[in-house]
N, C-alpha and C positions, 0 to 999 in steps of 0.2 A: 497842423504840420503837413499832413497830408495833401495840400493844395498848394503848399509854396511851391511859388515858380523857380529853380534852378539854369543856370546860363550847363551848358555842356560842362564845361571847364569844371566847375563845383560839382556835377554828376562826378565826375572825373575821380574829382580828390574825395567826394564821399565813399565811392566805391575803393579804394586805397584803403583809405582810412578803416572800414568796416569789415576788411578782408585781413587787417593786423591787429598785433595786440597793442600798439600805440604807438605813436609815429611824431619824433621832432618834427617843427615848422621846418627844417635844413632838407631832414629826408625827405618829407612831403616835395617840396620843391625838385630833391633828387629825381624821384619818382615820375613827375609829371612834364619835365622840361621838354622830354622828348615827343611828346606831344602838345601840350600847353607850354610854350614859353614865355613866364610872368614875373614881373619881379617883385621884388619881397614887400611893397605896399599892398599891390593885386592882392598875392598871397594871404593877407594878410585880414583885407577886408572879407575874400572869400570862405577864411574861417572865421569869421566872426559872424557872417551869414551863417555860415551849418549850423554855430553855437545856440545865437540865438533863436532863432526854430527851431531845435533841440534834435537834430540832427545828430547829431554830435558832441561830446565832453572832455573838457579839458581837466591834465593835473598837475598840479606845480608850475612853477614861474616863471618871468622872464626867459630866456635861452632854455631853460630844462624843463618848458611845458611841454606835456605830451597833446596829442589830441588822439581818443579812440571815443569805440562805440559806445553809446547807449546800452546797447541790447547785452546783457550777462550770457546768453546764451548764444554761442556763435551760430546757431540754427537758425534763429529769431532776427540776423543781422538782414536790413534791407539791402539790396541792392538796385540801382538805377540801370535798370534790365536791357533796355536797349541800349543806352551808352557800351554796356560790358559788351553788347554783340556787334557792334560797333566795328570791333577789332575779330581779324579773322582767329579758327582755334589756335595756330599755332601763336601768335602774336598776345594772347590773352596772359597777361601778367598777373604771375600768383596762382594759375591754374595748376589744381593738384592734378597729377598724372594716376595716381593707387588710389586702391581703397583706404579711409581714416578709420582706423582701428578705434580712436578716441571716441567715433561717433557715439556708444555704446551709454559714453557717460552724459551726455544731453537730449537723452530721449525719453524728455517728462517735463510735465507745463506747461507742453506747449501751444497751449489755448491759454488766454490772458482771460483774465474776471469777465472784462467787458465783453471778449469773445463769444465765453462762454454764454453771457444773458442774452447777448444777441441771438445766438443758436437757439437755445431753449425756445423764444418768441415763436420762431423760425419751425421747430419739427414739432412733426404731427404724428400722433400713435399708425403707423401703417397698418394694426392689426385694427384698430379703429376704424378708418375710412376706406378700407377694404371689406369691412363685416357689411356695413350700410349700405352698397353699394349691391344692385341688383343682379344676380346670375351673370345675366347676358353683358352689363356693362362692365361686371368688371372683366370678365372676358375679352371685352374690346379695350379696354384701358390697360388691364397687361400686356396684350396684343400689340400695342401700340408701344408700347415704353418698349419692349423687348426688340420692335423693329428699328424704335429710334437708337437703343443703348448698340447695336448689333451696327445699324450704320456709324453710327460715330467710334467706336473703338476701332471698328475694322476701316478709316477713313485715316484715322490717328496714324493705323500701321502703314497709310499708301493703297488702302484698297481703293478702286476708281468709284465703286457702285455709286448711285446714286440713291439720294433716299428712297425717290420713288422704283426705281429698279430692286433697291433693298424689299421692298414693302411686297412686288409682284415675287419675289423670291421664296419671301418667307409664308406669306398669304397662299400663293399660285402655285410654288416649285417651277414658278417661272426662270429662266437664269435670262440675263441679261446678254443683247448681243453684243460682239466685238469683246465682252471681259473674256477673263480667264476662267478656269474650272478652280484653281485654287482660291481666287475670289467669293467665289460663290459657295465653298465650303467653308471659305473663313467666317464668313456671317454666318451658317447656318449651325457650327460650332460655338458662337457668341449663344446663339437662342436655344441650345441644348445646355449649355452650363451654365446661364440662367436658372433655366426651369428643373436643375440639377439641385443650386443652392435656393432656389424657391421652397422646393420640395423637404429640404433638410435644412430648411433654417436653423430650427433650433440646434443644430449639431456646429454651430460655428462661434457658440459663447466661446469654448475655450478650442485656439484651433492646433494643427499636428501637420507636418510636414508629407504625412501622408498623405490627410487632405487635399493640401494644397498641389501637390502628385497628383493630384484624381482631377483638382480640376485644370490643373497643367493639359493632362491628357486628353480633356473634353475640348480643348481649343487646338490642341493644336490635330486631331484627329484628320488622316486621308492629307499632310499638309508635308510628307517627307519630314517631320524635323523631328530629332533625337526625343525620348523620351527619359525622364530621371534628368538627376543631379549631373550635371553634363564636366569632361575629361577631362578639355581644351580649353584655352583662349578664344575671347570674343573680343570683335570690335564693335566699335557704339559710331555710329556715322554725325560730324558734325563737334565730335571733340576728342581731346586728346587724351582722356579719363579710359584706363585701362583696366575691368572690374581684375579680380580675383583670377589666375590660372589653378590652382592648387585645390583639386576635387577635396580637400580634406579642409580646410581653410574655406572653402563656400560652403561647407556642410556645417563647420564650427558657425561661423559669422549666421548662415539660415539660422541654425535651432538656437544661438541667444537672441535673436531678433525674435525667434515665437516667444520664448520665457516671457521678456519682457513686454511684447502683446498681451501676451495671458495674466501678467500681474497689474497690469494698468486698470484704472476703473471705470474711466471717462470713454464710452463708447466711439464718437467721434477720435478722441484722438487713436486709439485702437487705430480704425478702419486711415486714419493718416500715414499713421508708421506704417500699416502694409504696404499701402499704395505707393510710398517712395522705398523704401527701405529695401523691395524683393525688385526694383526698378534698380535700384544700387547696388545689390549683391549680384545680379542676373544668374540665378543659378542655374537655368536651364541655357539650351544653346540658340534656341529664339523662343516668342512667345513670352517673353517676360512681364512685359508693360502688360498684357494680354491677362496676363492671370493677376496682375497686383490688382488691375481694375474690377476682374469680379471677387477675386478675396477681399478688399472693401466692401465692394457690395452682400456679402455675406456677413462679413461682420455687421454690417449697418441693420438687415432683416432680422440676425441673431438678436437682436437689442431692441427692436420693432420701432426700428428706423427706416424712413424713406431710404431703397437706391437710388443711385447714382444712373445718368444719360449720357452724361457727358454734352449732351445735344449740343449747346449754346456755346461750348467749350472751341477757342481758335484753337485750330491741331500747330499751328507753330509757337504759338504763346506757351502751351503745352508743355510743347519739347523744350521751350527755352527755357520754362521754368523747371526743367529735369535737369538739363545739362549744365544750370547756374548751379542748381546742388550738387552735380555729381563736383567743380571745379573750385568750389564755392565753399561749400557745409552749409548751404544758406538754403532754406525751406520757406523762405517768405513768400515766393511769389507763387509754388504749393500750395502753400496754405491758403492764400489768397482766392486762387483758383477752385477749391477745394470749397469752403464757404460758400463759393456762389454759385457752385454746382449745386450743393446742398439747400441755397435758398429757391433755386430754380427748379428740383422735382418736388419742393415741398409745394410750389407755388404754380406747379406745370399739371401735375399728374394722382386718380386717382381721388376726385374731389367731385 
């Protein structure tokens, strides 16, 4: 399914389609004229392309069939990522502007069977290939991973460094010419809250809002930005998704998103809900993206699972796969992401 080729127009109507709960052939047409203008043959062959690559499912008859998703879980639902960016934010139809309160109730499964053996194949005991590993190498091997995870998250945020400027940084106390001092603190913040959740791995099986306070604080340290559960309103650049204003309401929405971290059993999906879910809530006033990525990585060490690099990771694919969920409910292209991060330090680092 994965390899059929798609005309824009059937991106079009898939992304429609997967973003309701089921849609006449009349309103699909509605929908799409203003862009796709086709008439009801087009129409017509183009759903019967989604169908049969399974795209797609139909119910009932004649004039009262519907077409929707596949996917039971509106998280799980694909969407055709560049088509949807396609259209600028304000223009993006169907885009949620609030937080979905509903999220709460699809936040489980969400690794398939087949996901799951994949993964398995896929991770290596880290407490394993860290024991075997001689003094000095693995010295250099965390050294290494700390400077790579350090450039790419802080590249993620806009920082300019360069790997190798990163590397004379964190190596030398070198700081790079022409950057910023705030730059230079933001990586060097990354590789102290690191070697923070290194050090207390085991203290993230089950995790606490305090925690995640402590290591809020280790990133964004010497960086100006508020500390705690933050007042006011924040904007999110690039879309029209406006998290939570209500200090009381991002404090409810945090602590049931830990519960149900902490009652999950699948390590991996843990360390997923963090990484989007405090990217969704943003409960601090920046640094958010900053801290879901190393509370992932704590969960993943807590369970002696490879971290995360992000290394190989495109920083706008990234973000587009945040802001399809923040507009969306859609984690596909997360999760997708997320996987092959995951195949990538098993397969990188630490061996």
């Amino acid at each position: 399914m994965g390899e059929t080729i798609l005309t824009p127009r059937q991106k079009y109507i898939l992304n429609f389609i997967n973003q309701s709960e089921g849609l006449l052939r009349e309103e699909i047409q509605d929908k799409i004229q203003e862009t796709y203008s086709s008439s009801k043959p087009t129409l017509i062959r183009d759903l019967n392309i989604l169908l049969k690559h399974g795209f797609i499912k139909s119910e009932g008859r004649a004039r009262a069939t519907k077409y929707l998703s596949r996917i039971l879980n509106p998280l799980l639902r694909k969407f055709e990522i560049e088509r949807y960016f396609a259209d600028d934010p304000d223009n993006r139809v169907g885009a949620r502007r609030s937080f979905d309160f509903k999220i709460f109730e699809n936040l489980h499964n969400l690794f398939s069977q087949d996901e799951i053996e994949v993964v398995k194949k896929i991770c290596r005991s880290f407490m394993q290939q860290t024991t075997r590993l001689s003094p000095d190498l693995l010295k250099r091997e965390l050294e290494r991973f700390v400077i790579e995870l350090s450039w790419k998250s802080s590249k993620i945020e806009g920082n300019t460094y360069t790997l190798l400027e990163t590397e004379s940084l964190i190596k030398e106390q070198k700081e790079a010419v022409g950057k910023t001092t705030d730059e230079a603190v933001m990586i060097l913040n990354h590789k102290a809250a690191f070697e923070e959740i290194l050090k207390k791995k085991d203290g993230f099986k089950n995790i606490f809002i305090s925690e995640i306070n402590q290591l809020h604080n280790i990133l964004i340290k010497n960086l100006s930005i508020s500390s705690g559960i933050r007042k006011q309103a924040v904007g999110i650049t690039g879309t029209t998704y406006q998290p939570l204003d209500n200090e009381y309401q991002i404090r409810e929405v945090f602590e049931k998103t830990i519960i149900i971290i902490n009652k999950l059993k699948n390590p991996l999906e843990k360390a997923l809900i963090a990484q989007f879910m405090i990217a969704y809530i943003q409960p601090y006033t920046d640094g958010n993206k900053r801290t879901a990525r190393m509370l992932t990585n704590a969960i993943l060490l807590a369970h002696d699972l490879y971290p995360l690099s992000y290394r190989s990771v495109d920083e706008d694919g990234f973000k587009k796969a945040l802001i399809l969920f923040y507009e969306q409910g859609s984690i596909y292209e997360i999760k997708r992401l997320f996987i092959e991060q995951v195949k990538f330090a098993n397969e990188t680092y630490f061996r």
